[in-house]
N, C-alpha and C positions, 0 to 999 in steps of 0.2 A: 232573125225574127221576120216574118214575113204578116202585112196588113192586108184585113179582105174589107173591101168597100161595100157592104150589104144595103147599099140603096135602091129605093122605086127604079133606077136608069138602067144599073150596073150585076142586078141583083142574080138573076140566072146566070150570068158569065160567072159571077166573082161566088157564087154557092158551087158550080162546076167545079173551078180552079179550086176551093176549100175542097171540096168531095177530092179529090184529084190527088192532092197533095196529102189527105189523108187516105185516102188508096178505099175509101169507100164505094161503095156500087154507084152508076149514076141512076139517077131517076128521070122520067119523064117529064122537062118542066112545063111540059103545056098541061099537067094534071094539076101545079101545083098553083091553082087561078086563085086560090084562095087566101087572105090576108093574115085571116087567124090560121092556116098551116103553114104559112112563109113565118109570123111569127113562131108558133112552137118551134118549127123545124130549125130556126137561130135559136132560141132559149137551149132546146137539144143538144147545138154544136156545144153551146155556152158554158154547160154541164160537163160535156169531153171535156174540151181543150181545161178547163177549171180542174177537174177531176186527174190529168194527167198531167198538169201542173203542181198539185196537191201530192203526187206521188212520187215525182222526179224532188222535189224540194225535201218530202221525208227521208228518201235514198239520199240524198246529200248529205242531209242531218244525221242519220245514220253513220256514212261513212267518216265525219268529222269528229264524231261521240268513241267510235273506234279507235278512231286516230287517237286521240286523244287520252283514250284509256289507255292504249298501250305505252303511248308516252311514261305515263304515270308508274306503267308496272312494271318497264325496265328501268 
């Protein structure tokens, strides 16, 4: 599990290192001066990281519901 610190101080490094580690494009952060697109552009990640946690959890449930049936059906 890796934590991104999205504060006033930290915030262009630690959106870097997020973009990075998810293999995203980088952007130029001296366009991004503005507070309401630093917020969306986190609510954005918010929605990934939530969205592909949402699906790795269903693949899991998945594979347990399997398992499980076949238990049943031998």
């Amino acid at each position: 599990m890796k934590v991104y610190y999205l504060d006033d101080e930290d915030a262009s490094a630690e959106l870097g290192r997020l973009r990075r580690d998810l293999h995203l494009q980088e952007k130029d952060s001296s366009l991004e001066t503005d507070k309401e697109m630093k917020e969306a552009e986190v609510t954005s990640y918010k929605n990934f990281l939530a969205d592909t946690l949402e699906k790795k959890i269903e693949k899991l449930k998945m594979c347990f519901l399997m398992a499980n049936h076949m238990l049943h059906t031998y």
